[in-house]
C-alpha positions in Angstrom: -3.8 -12.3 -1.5 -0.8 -10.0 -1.8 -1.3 -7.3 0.0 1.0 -3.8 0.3 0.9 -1.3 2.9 1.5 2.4 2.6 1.7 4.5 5.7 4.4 7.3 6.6 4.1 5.7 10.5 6.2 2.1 10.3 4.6 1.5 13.7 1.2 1.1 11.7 2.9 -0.3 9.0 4.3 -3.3 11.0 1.5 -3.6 13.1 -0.9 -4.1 10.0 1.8 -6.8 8.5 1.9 -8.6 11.8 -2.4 -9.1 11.7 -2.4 -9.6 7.9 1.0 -12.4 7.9 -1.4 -14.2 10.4 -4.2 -14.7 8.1 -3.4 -18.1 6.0 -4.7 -16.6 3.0 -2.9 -13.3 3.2 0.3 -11.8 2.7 2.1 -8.7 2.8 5.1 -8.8 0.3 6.1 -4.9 0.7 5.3 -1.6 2.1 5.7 1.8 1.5 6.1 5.5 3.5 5.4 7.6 0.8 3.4 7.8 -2.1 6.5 7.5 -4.9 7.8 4.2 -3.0 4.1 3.0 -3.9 4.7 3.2 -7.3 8.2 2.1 -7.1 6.8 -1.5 -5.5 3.9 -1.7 -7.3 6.1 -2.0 -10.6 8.4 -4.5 -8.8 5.8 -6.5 -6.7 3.0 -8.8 -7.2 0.2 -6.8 -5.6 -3.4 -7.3 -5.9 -4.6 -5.4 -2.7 -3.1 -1.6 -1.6 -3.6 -0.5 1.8 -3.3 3.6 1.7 -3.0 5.5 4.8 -5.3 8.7 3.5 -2.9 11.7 5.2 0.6 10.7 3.5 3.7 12.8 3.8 3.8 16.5 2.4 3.7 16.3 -0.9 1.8 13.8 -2.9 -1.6 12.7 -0.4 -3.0 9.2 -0.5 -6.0 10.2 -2.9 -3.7 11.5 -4.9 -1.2 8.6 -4.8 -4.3 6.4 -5.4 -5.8 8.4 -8.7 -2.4 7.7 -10.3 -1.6 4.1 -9.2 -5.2 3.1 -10.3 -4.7 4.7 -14.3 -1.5 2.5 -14.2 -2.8 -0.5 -12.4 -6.5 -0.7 -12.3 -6.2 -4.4 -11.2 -5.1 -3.2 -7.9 -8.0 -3.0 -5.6 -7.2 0.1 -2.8 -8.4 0.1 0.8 -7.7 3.5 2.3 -7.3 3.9 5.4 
C-alpha cells in the first residue's frame, strides 16, 4: 500500500511514517502540511491510501481538502485522523 500523510505538525507526520515504513506491506511515499500540497502529491504520486489530519491549517480544513481530492480521485481511500 502507498500510503500519504497530511498533517500541518511534521512531528506527527514523521512519527506516522516511522510506524507505517515498519509494516512490510506498507509505505509512505510523500506527505503533506497543507491541504493544496495534498493535491499537489496526489497528481504526482502513486497513492492508494490518504491519511488526513481533520483540523488543517487556516484556510482549506481536512473535510474540505477530502470532498475535493475524492471528486478527482475517488480511488483514493481517506482515513482521517
Amino acid at each position: 500500500m502507498n500510503i500519504l500523510i497530511a498533517d500541518d505538525h511534521a512531528m506527527i507526520r514523521n512519527a506516522l511514517a516511522f510506524m507505517i515504513n515498519a509494516q512490510p506491506d506498507m509505505k509512505v511515499v510523500g506527505d503533506a502540511a497543507d491541504g493544496s500540497e495534498v493535491f499537489l502529491k496526489a497528481e504526482q504520486l502513486p497513492i492508494d491510501i490518504l491519511l488526513m489530519d481533520i483540523s488543517m491549517p487556516p484556510g482549506e480544513n481536512g473535510l474540505q481538502t477530502t470532498r475535493r481530492l475524492k471528486e478527482a480521485h475517488p480511488d483514493i481511500k481517506v482515513i482521517v485522523l
